[in-house]
N, C-alpha and C positions, 0 to 999 in steps of 0.2 A: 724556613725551608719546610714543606711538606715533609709527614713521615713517609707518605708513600716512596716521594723522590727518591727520600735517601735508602728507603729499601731495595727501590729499584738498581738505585748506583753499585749497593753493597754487594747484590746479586749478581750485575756484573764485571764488577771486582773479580768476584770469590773465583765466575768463571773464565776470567782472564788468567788469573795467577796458575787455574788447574789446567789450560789449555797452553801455556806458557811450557810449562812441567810436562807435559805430553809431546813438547814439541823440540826438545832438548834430546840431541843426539846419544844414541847409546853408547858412542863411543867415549862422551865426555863422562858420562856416571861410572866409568868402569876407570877412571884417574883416582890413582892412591887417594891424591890429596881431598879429591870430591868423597870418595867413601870415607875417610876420614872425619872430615866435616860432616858427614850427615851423620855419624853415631855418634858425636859428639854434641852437634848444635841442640837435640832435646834435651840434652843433662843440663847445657847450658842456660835455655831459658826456663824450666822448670826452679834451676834454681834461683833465678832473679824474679819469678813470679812470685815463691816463697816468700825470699826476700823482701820484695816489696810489702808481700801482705803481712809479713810478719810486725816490721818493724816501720809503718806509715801510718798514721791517718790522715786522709787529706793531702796537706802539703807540708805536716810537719813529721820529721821523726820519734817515734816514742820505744819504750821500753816499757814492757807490760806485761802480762799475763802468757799472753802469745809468746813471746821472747822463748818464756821458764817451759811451757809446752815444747817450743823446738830445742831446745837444749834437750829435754827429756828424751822424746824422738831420736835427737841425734847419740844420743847413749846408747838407748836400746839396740838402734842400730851397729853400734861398735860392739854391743856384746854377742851378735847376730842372731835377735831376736828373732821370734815371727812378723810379718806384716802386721796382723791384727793386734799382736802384744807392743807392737812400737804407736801402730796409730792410739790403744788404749792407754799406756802410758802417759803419750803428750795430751788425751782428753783429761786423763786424771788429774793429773799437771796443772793443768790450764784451770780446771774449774777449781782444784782445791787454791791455786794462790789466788783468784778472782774472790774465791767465800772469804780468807784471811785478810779479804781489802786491798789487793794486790792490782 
């Protein structure tokens, strides 16, 4: 397949789905159960996009350096860190078990 093809396809994809979304009555987005589900479904795929990358290469599952960085993260977090002290933590993390041959 041409890359142009599939650029084109992806383009109008993108403006299907945003014209779909635009054409969804105002009455249905004001249902508990839709606002519900929309403040929920970011947390939800954020977290299985982590997840993915944390613990895959390819197509197999690993345990690795990444792992010990989100463990860290997710500490800093529980002791309600700052952002930038949670993201530094899991860098610290990450690189000191990679240098230990982690």
């Amino acid at each position: 397949m041409n890359v142009w093809i599939a650029i084109g396809l992806t383009v109008v994809g993108c403006y299907a789905v945003k014209l779909a979304g635009l054409l969804v009555p105002a009455g249905a987005l004001e249902r508990p159960l839709v606002r519900r589900l929309a403040a929920l479904l970011p947390v939800a795929l954020l977290a299985a996009l982590t997840a993915q990358q944390t613990f895959s290469t390819g197509h197999a599952l690993v345990l690795d350096a990444r792992a010990a960085g989100l463990a860290a993260a997710a500490i800093a977090l529980l002791l309600r860190a700052p952002f930038l002290l949670v993201v530094a933590a899991a860098v610290a993390v990450t690189a000191g078990v990679r240098a230990l041959g982690g």
